[in-house]
C-alpha positions in Angstrom: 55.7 36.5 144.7 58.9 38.3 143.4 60.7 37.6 146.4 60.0 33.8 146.0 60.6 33.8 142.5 64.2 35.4 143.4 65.0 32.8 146.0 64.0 30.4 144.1 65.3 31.0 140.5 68.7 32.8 142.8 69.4 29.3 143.8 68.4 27.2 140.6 70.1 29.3 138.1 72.3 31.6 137.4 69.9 34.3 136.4 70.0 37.9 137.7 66.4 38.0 139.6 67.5 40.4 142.6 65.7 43.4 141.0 62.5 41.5 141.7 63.2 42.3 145.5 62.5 45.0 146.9 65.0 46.2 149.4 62.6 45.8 152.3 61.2 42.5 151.6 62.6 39.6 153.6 64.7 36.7 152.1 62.5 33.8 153.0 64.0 30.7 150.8 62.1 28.0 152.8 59.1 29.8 151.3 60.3 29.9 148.0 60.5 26.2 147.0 57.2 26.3 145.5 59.0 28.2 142.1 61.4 25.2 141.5 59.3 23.5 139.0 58.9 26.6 137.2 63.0 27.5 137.3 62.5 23.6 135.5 60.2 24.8 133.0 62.7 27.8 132.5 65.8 25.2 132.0 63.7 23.0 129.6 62.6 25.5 127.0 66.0 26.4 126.9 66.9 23.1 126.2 64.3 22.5 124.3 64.7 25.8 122.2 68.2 25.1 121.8 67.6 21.4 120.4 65.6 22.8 118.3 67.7 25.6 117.1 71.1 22.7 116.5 68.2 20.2 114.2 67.2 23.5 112.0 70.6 24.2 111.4 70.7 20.2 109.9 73.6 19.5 113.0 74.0 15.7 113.9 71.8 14.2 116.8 74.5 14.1 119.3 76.2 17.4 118.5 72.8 18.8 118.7 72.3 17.3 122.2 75.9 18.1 123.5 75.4 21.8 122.9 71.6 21.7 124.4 73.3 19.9 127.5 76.0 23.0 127.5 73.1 25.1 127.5 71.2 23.7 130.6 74.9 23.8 132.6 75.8 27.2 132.1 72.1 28.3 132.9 72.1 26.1 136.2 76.1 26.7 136.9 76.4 23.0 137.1 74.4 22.9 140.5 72.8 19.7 140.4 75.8 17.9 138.6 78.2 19.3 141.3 75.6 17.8 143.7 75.7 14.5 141.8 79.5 14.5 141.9 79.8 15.3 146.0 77.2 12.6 146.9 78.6 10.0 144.8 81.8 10.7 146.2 80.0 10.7 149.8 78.4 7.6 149.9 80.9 5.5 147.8 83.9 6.7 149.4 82.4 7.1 153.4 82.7 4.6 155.9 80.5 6.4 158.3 77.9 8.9 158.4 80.4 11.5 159.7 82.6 10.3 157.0 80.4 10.5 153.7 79.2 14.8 154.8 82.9 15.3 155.3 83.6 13.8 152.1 80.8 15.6 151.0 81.6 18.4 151.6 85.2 18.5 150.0 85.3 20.6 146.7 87.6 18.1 145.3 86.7 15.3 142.5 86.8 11.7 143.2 86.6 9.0 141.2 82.8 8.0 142.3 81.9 11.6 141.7 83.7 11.5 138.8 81.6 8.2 137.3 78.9 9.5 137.8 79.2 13.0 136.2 80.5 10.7 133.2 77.5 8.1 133.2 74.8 11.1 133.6 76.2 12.7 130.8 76.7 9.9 128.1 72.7 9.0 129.5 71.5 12.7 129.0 73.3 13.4 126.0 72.5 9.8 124.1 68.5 10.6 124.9 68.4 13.8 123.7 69.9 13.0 120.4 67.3 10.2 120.5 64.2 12.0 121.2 62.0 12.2 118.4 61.7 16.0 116.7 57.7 16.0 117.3 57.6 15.6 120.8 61.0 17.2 122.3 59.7 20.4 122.9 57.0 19.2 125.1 59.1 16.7 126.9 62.2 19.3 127.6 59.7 21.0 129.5 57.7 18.7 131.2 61.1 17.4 132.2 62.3 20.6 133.1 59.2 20.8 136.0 59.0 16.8 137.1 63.2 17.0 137.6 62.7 20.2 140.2 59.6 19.4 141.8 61.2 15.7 142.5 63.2 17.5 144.8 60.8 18.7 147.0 60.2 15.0 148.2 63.4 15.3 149.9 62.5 18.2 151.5 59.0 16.5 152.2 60.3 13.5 153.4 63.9 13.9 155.2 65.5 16.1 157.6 68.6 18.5 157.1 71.6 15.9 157.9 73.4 19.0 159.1 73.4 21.8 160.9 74.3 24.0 158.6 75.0 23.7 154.8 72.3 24.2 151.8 69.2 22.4 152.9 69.4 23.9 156.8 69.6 27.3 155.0 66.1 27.1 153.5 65.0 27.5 157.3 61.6 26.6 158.1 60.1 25.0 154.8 56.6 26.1 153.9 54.4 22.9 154.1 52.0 25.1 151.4 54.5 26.0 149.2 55.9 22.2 149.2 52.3 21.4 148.2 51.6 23.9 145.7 54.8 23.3 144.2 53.8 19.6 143.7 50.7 21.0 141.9 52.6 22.6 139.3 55.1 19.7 138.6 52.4 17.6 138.4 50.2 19.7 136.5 53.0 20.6 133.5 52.7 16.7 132.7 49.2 17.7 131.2 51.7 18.9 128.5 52.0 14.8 127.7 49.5 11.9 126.6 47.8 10.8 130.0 49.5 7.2 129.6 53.2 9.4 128.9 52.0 11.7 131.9 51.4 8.9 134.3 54.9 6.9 133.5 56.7 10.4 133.9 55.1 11.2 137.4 56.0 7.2 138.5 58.7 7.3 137.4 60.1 10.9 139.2 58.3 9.6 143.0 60.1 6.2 142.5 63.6 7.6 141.5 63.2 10.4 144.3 61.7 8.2 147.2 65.0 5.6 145.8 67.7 8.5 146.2 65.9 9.7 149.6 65.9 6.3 151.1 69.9 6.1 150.4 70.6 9.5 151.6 68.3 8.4 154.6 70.3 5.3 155.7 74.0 6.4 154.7 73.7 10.3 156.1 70.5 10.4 158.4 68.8 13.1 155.9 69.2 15.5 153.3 71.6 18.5 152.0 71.7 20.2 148.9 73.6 17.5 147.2 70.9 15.0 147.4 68.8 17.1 145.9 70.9 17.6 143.2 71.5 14.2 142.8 67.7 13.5 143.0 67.2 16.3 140.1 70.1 14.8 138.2 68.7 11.5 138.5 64.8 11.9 137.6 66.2 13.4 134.7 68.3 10.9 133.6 65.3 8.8 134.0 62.9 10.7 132.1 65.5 11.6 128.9 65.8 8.1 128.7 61.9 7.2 128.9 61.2 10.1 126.3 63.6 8.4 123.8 61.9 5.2 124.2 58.8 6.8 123.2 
């Protein structure tokens, strides 16, 4: 268990989890996705304690959010908006499949990638200043789980689109880890109301089944970028649902 907690809270955040590794135990990443839901329920409640922390001190809404979004970034290193920014950049810029993982691939900005790292921010940042003070704590971290375990459907559903890169890395992915990390997205929504539970869970298969048909039919699969744009996107989403109320 420590060495797929390692691999998987290694990749998801910038934590220092190699001391959970023994020297002698093998690095098996493909067997580790299982702990991404709960690197998400690690991100939340610090979003959610941070929040929190800014409304206590009597800061404005939206000053309260930005620093709560700052928060989440330097815990993740930006790894699902960097994601966001390369796929955006992929499939609006590419003429070809060939085309959009080159482009993909290219550290550099564009101005698809950088919309959308505009647009998910002004969302993110307008819902959290929105969410109402009884129930942000509980939706941070139900969040959190549902935003990471979303991107196991793209690892359930598509191929690597290439032969090397992020998602071919994982290696052979653990059909029982896949499953028993869907149990324990699914099951921090008991966190919610059933009728907020259901919507939340809906709402996370259709945005991810959405992003993984597009990745699908512009690039033939997956990489690590679409499932940081799938993480980026569910929680777009589900911010935006928790304001409603």
């Amino acid at each position: 268990m420590g060495a797929d907690l390692a691999a998987g809270f290694g990749l998801l955040t910038r934590l220092p989890v190699g001391w959970l590794v023994p020297g002698d135990v093998p690095y098996r990443p493909g067997r580790a996705v299982w702990t991404y839901p709960l690197a998400g329920l690690l991100v939340g409640g610090a979003e959610a304690a941070t929040l929190t922390a800014c409304r206590n001190f009597g800061l404005p809404p939206v000053v309260g959010a930005g620093w709560t979004l700052v928060v989440a970034v330097v815990l993740t290193g930006g790894l699902h908006e960097d994601g966001l920014a390369d796929t955006a950049d992929g499939f609006g810029g590419g003429r070809t499949r060939e085309h959009r993982l080159e482009i993909m691939r290219d550290s550099r900005i564009g101005s698809y990638g950088a919309l959308a790292l505009m647009l998910s921010l002004l969302i993110r940042v307008s819902a959290l200043a929105a969410i109402p003070a009884d129930r942000a704590v509980m939706a941070l971290l139900v969040i959190g789980a549902l935003s990471r375990g979303s991107m196991l459907v793209g690892l359930a559903l598509l191929k690597p689109a290439r032969t090397d890169g992020l998602s071919r890395g994982l290696g052979r992915i653990s059909p029982s880890a896949l499953a028993f990390g869907g149990i324990i997205a699914l099951a921090s929504s008991l966190m919610l109301t059933p009728s907020h539970a259901v919507a939340a869970i809906a709402a996370s298969a259709a945005v991810a089944v959405i992003v993984c048909a597009s990745a699908q039919r512009r690039i033939g699969g997956h990489t690590g970028d679409v499932l940081g744009t799938v993480c980026v996107a569910v929680d777009c989403v589900l911010l935006t649902l928790a304001a409603a109320g």
